[in-house]
PyMOL Python script that loads the backbone (N, CA, C, O; Angstrom):
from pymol import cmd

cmd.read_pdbstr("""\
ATOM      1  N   UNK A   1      97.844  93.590  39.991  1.00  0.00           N
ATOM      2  CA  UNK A   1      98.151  94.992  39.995  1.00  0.00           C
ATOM      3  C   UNK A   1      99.626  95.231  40.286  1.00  0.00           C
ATOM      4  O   UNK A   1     100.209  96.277  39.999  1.00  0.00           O
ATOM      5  N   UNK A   2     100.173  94.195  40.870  1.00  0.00           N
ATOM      6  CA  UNK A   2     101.197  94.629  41.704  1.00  0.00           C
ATOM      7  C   UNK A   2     102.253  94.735  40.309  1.00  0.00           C
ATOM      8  O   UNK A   2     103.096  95.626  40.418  1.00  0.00           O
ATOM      9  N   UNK A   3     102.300  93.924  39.011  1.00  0.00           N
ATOM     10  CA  UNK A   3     102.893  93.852  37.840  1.00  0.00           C
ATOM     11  C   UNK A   3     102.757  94.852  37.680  1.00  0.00           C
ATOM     12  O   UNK A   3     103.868  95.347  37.874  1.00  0.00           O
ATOM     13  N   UNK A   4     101.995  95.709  37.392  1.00  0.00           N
ATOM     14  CA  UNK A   4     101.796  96.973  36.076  1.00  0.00           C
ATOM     15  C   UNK A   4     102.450  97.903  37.106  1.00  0.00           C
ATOM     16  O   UNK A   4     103.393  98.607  36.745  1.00  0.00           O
ATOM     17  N   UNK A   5     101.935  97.950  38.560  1.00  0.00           N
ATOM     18  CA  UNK A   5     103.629  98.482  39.790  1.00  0.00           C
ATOM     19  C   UNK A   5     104.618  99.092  39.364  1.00  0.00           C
ATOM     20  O   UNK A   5     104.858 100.298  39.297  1.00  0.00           O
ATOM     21  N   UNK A   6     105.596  97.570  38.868  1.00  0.00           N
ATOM     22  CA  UNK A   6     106.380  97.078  38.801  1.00  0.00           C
ATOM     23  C   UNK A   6     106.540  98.411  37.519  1.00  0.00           C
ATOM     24  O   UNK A   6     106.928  99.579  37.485  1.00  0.00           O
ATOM     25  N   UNK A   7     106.053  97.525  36.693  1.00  0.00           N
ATOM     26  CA  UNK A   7     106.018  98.097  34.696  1.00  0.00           C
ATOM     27  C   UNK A   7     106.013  99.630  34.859  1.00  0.00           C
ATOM     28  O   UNK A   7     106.526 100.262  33.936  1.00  0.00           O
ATOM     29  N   UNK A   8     105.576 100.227  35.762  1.00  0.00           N
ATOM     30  CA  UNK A   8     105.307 101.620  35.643  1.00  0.00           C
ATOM     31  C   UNK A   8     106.280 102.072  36.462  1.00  0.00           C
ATOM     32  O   UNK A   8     106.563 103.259  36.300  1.00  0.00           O
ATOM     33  N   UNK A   9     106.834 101.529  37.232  1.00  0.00           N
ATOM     34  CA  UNK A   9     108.140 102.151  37.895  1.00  0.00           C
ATOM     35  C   UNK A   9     109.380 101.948  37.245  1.00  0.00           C
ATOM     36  O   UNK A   9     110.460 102.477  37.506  1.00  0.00           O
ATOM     37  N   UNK A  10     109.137 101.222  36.476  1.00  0.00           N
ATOM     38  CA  UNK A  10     110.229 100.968  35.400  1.00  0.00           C
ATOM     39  C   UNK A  10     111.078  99.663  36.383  1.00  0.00           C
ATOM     40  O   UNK A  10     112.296  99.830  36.310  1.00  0.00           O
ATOM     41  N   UNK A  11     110.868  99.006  36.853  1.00  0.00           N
ATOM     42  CA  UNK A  11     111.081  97.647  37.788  1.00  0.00           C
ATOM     43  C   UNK A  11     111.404  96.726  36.425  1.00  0.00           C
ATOM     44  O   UNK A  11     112.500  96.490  35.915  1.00  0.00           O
ATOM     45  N   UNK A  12     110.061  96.287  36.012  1.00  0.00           N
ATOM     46  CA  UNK A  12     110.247  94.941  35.033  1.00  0.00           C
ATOM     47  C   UNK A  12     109.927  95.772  33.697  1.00  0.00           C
ATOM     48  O   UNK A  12     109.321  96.842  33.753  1.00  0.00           O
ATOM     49  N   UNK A  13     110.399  95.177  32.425  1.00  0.00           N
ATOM     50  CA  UNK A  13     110.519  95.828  31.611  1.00  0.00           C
ATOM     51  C   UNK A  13     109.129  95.121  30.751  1.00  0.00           C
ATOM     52  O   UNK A  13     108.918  93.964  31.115  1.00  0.00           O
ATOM     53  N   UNK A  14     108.250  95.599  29.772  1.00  0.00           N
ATOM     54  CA  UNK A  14     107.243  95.474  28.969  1.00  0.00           C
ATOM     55  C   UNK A  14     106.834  94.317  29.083  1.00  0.00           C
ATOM     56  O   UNK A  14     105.929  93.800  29.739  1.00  0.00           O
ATOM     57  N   UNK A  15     107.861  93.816  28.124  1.00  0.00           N
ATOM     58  CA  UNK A  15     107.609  92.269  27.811  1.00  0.00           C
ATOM     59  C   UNK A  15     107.978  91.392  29.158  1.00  0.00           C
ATOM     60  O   UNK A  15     108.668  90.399  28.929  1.00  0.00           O
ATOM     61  N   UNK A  16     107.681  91.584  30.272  1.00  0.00           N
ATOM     62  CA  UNK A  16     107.700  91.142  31.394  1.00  0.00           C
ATOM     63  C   UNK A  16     106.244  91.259  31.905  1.00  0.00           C
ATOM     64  O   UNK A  16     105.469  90.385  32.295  1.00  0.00           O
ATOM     65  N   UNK A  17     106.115  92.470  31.798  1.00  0.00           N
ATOM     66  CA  UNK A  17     104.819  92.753  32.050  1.00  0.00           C
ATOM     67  C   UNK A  17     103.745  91.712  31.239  1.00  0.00           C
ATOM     68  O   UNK A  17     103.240  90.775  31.857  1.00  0.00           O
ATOM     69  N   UNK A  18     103.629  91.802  30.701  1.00  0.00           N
ATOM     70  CA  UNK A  18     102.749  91.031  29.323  1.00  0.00           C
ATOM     71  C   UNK A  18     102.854  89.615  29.397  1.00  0.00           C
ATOM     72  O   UNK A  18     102.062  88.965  28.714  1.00  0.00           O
ATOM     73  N   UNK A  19     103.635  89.053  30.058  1.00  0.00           N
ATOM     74  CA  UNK A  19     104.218  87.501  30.586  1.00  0.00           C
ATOM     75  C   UNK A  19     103.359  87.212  31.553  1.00  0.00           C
ATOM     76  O   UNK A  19     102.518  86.321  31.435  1.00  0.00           O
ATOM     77  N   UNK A  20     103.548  88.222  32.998  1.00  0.00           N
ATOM     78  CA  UNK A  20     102.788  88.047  33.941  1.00  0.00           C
ATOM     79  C   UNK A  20     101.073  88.216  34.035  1.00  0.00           C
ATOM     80  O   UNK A  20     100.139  87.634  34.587  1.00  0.00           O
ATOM     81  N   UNK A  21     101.350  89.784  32.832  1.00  0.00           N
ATOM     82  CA  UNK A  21      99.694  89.336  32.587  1.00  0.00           C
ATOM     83  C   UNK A  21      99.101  88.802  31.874  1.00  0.00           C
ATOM     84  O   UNK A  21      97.929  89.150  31.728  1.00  0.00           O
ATOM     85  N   UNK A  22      99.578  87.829  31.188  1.00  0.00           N
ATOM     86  CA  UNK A  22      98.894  86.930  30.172  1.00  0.00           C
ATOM     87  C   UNK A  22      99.118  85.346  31.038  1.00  0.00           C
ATOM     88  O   UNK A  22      98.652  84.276  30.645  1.00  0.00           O
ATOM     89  N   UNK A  23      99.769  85.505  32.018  1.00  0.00           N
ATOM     90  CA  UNK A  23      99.667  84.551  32.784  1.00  0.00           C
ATOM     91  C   UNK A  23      98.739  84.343  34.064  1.00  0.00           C
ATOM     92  O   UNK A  23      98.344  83.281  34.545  1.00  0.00           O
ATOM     93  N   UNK A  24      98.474  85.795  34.527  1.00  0.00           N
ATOM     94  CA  UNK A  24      97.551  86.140  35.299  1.00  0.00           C
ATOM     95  C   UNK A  24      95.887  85.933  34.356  1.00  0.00           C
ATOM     96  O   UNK A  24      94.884  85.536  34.950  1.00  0.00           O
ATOM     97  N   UNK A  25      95.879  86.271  32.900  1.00  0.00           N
ATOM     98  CA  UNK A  25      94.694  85.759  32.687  1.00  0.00           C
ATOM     99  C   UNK A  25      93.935  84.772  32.376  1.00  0.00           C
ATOM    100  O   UNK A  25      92.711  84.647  32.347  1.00  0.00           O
ATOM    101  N   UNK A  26      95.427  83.573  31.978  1.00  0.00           N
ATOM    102  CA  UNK A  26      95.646  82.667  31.824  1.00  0.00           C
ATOM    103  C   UNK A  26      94.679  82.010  33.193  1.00  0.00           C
ATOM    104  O   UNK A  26      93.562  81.514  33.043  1.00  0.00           O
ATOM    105  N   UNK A  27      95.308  82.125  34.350  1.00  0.00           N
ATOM    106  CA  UNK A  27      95.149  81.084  35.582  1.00  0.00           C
ATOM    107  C   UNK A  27      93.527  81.823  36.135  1.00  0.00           C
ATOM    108  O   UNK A  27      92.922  81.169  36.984  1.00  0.00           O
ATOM    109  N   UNK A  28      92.807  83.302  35.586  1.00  0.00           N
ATOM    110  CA  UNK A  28      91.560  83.787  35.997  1.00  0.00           C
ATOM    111  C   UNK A  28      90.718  82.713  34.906  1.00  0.00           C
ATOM    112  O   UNK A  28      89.706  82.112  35.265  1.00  0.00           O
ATOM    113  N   UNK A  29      91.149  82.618  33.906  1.00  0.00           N
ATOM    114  CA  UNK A  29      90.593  81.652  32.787  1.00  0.00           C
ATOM    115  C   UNK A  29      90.371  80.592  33.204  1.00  0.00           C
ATOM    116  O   UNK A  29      89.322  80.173  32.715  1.00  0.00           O
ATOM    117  N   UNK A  30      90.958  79.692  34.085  1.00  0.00           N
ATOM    118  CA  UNK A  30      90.816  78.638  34.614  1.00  0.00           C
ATOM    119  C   UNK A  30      90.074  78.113  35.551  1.00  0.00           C
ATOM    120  O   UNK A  30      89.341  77.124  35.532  1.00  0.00           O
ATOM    121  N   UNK A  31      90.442  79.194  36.735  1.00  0.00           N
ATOM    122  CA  UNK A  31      89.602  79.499  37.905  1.00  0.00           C
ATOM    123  C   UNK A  31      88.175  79.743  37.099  1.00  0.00           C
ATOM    124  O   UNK A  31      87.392  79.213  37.887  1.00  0.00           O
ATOM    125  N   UNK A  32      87.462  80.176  36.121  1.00  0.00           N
ATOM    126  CA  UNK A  32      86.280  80.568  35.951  1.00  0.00           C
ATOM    127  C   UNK A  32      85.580  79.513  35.494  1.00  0.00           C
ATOM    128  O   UNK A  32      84.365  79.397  35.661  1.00  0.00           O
ATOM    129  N   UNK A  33      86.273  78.718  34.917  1.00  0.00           N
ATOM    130  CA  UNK A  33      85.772  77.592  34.226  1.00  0.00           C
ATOM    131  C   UNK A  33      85.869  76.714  35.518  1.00  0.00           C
ATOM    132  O   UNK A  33      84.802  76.099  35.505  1.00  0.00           O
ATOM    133  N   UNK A  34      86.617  76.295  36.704  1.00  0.00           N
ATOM    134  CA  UNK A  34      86.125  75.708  37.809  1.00  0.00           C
ATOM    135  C   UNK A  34      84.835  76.032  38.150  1.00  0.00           C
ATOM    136  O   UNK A  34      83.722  75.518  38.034  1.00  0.00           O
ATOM    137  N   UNK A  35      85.219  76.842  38.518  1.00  0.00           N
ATOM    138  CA  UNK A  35      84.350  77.505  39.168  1.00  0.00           C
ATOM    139  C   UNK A  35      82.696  77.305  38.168  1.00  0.00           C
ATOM    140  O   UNK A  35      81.793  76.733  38.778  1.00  0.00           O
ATOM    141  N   UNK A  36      82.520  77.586  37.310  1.00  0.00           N
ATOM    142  CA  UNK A  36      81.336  77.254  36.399  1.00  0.00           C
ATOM    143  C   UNK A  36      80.753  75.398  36.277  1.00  0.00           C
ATOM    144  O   UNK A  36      79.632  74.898  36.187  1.00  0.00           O
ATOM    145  N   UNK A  37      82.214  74.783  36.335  1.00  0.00           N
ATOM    146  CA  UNK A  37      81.611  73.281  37.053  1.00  0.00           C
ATOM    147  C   UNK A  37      81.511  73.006  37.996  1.00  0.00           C
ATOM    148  O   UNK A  37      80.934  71.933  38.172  1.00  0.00           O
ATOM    149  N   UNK A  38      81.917  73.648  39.025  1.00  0.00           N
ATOM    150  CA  UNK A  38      81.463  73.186  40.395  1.00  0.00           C
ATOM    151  C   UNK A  38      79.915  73.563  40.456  1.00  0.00           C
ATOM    152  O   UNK A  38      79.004  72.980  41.043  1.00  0.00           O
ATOM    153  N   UNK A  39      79.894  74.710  39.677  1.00  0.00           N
ATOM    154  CA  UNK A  39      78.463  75.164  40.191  1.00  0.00           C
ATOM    155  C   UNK A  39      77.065  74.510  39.896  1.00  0.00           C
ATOM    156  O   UNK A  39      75.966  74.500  40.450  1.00  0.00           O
ATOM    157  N   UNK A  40      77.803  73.793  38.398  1.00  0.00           N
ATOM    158  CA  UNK A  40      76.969  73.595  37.671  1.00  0.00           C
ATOM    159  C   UNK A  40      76.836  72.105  38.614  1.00  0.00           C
ATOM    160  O   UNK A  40      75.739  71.787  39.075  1.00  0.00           O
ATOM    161  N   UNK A  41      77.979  71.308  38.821  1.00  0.00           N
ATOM    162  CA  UNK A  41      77.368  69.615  39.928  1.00  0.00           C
ATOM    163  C   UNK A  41      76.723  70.069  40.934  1.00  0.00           C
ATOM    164  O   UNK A  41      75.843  69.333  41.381  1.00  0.00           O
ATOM    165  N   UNK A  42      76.957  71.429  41.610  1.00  0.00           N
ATOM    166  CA  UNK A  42      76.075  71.814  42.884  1.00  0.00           C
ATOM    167  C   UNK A  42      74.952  71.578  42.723  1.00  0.00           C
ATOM    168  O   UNK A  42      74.371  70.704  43.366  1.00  0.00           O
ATOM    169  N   UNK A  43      74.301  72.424  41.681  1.00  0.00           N
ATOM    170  CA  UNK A  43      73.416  72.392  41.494  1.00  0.00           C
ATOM    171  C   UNK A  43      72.851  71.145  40.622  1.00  0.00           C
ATOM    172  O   UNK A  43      71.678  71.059  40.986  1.00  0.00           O
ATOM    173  N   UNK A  44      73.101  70.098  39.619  1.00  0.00           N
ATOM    174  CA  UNK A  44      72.506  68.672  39.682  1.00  0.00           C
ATOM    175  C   UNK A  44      72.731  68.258  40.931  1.00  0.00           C
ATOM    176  O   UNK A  44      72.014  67.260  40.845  1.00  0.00           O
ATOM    177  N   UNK A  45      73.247  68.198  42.299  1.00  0.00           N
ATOM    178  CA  UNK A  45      73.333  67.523  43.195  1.00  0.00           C
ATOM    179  C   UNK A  45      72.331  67.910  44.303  1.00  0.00           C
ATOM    180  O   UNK A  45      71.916  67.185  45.207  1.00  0.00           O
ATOM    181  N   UNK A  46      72.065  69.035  44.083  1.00  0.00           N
ATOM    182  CA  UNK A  46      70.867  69.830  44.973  1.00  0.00           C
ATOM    183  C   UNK A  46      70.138  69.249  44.222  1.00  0.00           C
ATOM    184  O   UNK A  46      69.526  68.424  44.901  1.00  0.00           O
ATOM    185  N   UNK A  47      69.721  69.171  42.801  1.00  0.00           N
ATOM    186  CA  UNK A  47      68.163  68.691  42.219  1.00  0.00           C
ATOM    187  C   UNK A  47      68.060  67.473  42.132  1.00  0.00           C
ATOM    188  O   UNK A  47      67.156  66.936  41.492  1.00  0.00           O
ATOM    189  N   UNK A  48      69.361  66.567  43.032  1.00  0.00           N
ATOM    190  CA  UNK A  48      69.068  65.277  42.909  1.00  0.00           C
ATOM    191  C   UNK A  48      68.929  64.514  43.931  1.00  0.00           C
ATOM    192  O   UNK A  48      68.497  63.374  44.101  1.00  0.00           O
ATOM    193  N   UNK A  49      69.504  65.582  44.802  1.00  0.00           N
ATOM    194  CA  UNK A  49      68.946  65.303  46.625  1.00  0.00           C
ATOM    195  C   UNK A  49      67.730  65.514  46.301  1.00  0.00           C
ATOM    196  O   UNK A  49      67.097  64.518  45.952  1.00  0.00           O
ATOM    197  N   UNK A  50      67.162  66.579  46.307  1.00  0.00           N
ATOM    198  CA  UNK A  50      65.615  67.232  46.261  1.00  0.00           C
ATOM    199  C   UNK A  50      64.898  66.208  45.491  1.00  0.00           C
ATOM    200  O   UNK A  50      64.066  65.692  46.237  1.00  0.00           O
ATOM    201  N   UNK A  51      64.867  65.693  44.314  1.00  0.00           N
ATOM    202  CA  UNK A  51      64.006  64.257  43.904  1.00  0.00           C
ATOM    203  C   UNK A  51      64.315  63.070  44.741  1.00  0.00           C
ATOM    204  O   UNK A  51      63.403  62.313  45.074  1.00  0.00           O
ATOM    205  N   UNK A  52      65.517  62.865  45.096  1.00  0.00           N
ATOM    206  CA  UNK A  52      65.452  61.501  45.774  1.00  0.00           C
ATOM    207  C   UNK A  52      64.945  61.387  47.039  1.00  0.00           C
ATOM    208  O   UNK A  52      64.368  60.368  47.418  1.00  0.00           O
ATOM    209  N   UNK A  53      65.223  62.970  48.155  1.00  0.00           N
ATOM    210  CA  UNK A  53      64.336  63.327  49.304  1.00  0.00           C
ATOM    211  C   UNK A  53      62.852  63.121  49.084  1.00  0.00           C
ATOM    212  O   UNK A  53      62.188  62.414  49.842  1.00  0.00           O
ATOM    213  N   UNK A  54      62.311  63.784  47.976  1.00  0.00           N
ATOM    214  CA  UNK A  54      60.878  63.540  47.406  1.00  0.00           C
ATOM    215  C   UNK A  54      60.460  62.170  47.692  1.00  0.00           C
ATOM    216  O   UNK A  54      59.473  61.814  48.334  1.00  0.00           O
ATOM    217  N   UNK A  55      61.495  61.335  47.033  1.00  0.00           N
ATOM    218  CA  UNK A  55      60.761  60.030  46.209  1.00  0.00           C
ATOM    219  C   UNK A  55      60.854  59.421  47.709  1.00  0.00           C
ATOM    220  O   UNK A  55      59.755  59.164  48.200  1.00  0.00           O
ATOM    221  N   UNK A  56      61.805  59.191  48.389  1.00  0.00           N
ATOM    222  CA  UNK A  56      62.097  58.586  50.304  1.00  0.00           C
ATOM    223  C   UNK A  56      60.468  58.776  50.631  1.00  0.00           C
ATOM    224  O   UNK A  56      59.651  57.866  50.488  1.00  0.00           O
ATOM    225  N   UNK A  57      60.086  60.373  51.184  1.00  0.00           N
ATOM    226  CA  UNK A  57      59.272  60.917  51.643  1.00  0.00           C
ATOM    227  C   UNK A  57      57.920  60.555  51.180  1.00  0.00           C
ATOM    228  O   UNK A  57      56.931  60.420  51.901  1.00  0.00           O
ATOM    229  N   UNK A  58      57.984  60.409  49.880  1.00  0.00           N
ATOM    230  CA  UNK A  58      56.346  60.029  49.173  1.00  0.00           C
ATOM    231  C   UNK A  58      56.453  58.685  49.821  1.00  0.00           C
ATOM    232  O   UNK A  58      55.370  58.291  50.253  1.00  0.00           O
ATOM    233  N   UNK A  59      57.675  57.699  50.049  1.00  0.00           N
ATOM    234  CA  UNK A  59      57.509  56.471  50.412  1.00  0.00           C
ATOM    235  C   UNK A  59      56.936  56.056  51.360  1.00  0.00           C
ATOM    236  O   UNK A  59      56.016  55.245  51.462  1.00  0.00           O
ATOM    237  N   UNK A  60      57.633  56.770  52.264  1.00  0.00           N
ATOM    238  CA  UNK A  60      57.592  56.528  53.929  1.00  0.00           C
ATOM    239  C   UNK A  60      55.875  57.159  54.016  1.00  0.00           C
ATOM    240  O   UNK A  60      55.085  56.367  54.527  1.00  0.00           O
ATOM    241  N   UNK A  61      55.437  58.182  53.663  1.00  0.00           N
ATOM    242  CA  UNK A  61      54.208  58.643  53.828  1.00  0.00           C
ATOM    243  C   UNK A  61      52.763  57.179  53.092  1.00  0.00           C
ATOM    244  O   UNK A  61      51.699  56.747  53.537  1.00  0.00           O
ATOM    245  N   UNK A  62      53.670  56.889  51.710  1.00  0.00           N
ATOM    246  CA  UNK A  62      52.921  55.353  51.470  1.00  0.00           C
ATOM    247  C   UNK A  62      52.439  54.400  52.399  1.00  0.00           C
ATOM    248  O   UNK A  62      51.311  54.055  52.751  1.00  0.00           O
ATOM    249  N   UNK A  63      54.158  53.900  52.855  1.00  0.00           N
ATOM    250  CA  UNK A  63      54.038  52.686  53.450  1.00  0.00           C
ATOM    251  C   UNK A  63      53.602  52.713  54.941  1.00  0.00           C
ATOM    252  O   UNK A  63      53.391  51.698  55.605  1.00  0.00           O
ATOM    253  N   UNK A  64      53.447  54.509  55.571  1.00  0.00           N
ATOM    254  CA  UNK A  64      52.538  54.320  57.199  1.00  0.00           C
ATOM    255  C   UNK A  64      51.524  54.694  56.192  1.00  0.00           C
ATOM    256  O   UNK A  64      51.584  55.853  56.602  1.00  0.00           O
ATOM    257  N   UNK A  65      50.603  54.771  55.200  1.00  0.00           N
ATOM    258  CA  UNK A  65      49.042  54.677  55.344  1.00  0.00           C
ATOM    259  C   UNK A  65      48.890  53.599  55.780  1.00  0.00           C
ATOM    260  O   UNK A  65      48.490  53.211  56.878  1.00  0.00           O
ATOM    261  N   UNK A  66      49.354  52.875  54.533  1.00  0.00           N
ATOM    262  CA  UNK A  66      49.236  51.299  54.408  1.00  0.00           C
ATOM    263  C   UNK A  66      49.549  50.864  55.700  1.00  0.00           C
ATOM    264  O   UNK A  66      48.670  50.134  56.159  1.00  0.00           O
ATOM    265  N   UNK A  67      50.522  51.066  56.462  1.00  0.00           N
ATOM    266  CA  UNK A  67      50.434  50.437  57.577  1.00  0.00           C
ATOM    267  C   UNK A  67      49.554  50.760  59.047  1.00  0.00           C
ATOM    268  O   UNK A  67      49.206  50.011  59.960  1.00  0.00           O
ATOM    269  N   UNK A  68      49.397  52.049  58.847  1.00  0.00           N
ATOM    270  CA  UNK A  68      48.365  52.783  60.273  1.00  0.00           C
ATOM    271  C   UNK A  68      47.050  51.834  59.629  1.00  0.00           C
ATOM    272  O   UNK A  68      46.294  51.482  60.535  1.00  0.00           O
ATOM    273  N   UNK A  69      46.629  51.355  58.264  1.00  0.00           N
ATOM    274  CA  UNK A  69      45.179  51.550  58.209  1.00  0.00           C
ATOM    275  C   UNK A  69      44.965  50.291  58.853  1.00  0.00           C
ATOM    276  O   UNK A  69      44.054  50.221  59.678  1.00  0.00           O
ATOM    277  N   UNK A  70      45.825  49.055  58.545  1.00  0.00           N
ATOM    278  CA  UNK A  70      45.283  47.496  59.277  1.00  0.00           C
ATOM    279  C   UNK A  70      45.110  47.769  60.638  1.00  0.00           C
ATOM    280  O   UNK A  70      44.017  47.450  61.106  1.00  0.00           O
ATOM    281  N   UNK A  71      46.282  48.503  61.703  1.00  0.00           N
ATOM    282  CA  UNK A  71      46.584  48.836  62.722  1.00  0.00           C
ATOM    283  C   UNK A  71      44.942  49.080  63.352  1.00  0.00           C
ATOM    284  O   UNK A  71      44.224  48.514  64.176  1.00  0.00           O
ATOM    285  N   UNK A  72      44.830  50.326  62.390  1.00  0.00           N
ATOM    286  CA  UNK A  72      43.390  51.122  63.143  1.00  0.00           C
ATOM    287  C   UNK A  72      42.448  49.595  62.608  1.00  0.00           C
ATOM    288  O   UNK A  72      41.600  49.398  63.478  1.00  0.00           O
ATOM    289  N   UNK A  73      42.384  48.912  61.906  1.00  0.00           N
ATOM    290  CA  UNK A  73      41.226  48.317  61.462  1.00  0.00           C
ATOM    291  C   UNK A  73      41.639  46.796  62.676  1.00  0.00           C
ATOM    292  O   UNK A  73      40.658  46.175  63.084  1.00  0.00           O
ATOM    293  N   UNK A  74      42.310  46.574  62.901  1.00  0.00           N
ATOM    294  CA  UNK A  74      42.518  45.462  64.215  1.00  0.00           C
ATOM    295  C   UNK A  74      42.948  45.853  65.299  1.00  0.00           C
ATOM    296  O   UNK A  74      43.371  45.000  66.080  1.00  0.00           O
ATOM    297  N   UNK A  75      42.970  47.201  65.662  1.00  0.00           N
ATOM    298  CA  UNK A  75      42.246  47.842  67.109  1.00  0.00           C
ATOM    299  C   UNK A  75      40.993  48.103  67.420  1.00  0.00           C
ATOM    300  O   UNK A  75      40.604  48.199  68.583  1.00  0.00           O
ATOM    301  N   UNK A  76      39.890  48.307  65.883  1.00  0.00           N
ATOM    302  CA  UNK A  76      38.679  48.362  66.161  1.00  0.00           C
ATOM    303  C   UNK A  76      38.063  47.258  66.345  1.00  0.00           C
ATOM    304  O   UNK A  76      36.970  47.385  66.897  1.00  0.00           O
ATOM    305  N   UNK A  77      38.489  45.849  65.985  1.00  0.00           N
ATOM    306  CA  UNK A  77      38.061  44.324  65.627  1.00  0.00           C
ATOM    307  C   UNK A  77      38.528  44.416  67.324  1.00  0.00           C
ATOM    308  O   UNK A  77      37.606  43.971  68.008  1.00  0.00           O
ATOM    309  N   UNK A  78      39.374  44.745  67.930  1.00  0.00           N
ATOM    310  CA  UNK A  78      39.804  43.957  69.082  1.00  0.00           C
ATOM    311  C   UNK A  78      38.918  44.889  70.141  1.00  0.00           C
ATOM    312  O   UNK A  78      38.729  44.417  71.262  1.00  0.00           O
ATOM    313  N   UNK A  79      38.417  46.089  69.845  1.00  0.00           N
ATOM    314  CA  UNK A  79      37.742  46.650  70.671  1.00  0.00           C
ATOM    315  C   UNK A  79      36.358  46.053  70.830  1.00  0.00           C
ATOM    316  O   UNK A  79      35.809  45.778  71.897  1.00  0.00           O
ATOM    317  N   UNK A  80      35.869  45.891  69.580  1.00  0.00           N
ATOM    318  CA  UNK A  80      34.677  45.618  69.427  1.00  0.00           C
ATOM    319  C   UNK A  80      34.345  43.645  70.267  1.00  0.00           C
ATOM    320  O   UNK A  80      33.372  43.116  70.804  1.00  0.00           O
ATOM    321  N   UNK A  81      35.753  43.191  69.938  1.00  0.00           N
ATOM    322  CA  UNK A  81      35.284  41.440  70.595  1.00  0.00           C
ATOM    323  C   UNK A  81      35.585  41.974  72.384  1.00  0.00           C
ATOM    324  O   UNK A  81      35.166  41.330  73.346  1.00  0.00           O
ATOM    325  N   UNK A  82      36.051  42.722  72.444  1.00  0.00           N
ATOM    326  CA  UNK A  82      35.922  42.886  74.407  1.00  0.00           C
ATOM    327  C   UNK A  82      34.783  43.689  74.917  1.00  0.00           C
ATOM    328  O   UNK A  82      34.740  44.265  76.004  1.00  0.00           O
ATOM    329  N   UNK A  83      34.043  43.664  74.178  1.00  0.00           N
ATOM    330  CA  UNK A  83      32.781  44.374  74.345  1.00  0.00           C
ATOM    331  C   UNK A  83      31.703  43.197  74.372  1.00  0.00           C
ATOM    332  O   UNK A  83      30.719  43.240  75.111  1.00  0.00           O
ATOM    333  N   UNK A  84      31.911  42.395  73.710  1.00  0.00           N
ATOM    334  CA  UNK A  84      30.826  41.026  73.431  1.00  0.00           C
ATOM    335  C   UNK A  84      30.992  40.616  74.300  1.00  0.00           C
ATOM    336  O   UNK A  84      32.161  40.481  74.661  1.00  0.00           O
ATOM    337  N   UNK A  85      29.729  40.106  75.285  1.00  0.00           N
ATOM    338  CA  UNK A  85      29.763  39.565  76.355  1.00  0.00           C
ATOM    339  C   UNK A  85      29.691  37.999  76.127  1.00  0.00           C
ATOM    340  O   UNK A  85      28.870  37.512  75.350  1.00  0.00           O
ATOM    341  N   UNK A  86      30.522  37.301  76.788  1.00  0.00           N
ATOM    342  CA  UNK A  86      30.703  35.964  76.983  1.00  0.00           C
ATOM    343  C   UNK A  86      29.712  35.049  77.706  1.00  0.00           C
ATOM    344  O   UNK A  86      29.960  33.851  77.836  1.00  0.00           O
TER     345      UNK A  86
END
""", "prot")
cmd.dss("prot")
cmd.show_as("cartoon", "prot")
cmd.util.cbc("prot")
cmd.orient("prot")
């Protein structure tokens, strides 16, 4: 804004004006297109935490079944032989 200011107070002359704002849309042009890839890795990087959190989590929930079930099944074997009388 502060250009067209300028342009309208008679400060910088036309084709000054038209420099700065074609340079000003120039560098918004740029910024938008950042800005549109950042957003866009944000977001593959959120949906790739979120599957790989998944895939961890399905694991860990796997590997304690599998492991609580022997656990419980040779605490009941060990309960059951201290019960047998000698």
């Amino acid at each position: 804004m502060e250009a067209y200011e300028h342009y309208s107070e008679g400060e910088i002359s036309r084709e000054e004006f038209i420099k700065v704002r074609d340079r000003i849309t120039a560098e918004n042009a740029a910024l938008e297109t950042q800005k549109a890839d950042l957003e866009k890795q944000l977001s593959e990087l959120a949906q790739a935490s979120s599957s790989e959190l998944h895939e961890v989590a399905a694991a860990a929930d796997m590997f304690f079944r599998q492991e609580t079930s022997p656990i419980r099944c040779c605490s009941n074997l060990l309960s059951a032989s201290m019960s047998i009388p000698v």
